[in-house]
C-alpha positions in Angstrom: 40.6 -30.3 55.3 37.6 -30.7 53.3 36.4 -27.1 53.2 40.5 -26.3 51.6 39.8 -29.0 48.8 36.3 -27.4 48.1 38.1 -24.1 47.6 40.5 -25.3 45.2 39.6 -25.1 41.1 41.1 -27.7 38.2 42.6 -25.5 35.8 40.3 -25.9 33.3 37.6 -24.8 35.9 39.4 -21.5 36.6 40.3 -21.0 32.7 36.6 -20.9 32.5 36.2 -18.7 35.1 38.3 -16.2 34.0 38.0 -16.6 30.2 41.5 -17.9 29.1 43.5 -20.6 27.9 44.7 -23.2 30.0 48.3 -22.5 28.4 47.7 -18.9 30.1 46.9 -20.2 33.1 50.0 -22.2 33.0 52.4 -19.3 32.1 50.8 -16.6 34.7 51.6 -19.3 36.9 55.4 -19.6 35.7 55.8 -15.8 35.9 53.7 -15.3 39.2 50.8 -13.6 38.0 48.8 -16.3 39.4 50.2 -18.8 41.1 48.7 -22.3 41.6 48.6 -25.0 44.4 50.7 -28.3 43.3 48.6 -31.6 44.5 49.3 -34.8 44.3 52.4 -36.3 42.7 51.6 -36.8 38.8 55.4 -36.8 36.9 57.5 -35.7 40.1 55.4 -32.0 40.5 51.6 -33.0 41.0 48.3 -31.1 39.1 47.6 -27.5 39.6 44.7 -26.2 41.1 43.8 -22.7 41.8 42.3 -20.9 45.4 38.9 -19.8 44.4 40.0 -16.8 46.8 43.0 -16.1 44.3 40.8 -16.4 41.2 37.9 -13.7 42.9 41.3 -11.5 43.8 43.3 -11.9 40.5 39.2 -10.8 39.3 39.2 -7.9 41.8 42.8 -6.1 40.6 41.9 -6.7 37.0 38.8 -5.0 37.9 40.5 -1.4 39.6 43.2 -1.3 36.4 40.1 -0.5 34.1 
């Protein structure tokens, strides 16, 4: 269980990452561009978090559609 919650990014960490907003972040996630991991249970829906492994494959398509 460890090695999952090593995997997993705070937003701002993976707006960093990839050089955006944390509002874009938040909207790719509402229209499944890039979809976050809900954890814990802060106001009913818990705090997103992002899979490294999503993140380095979001990088990867972006990448190719140059």
């Amino acid at each position: 269980m460890n090695e999952q919650l090593e995997e997993l990014l705070s937003i701002k960490q993976a707006a960093k990452i990839l050089n955006v907003s944390t509002q874009t972040l938040r909207r790719w996630d509402r229209q499944g561009l890039l979809k976050a991991v809900r954890v814990g249970n802060r106001k009913g829906v818990g705090d997103r978090r992002y899979r490294k492994k999503d993140i380095e494959a979001y990088i990867s398509r972006k990448d190719k559609a140059k």
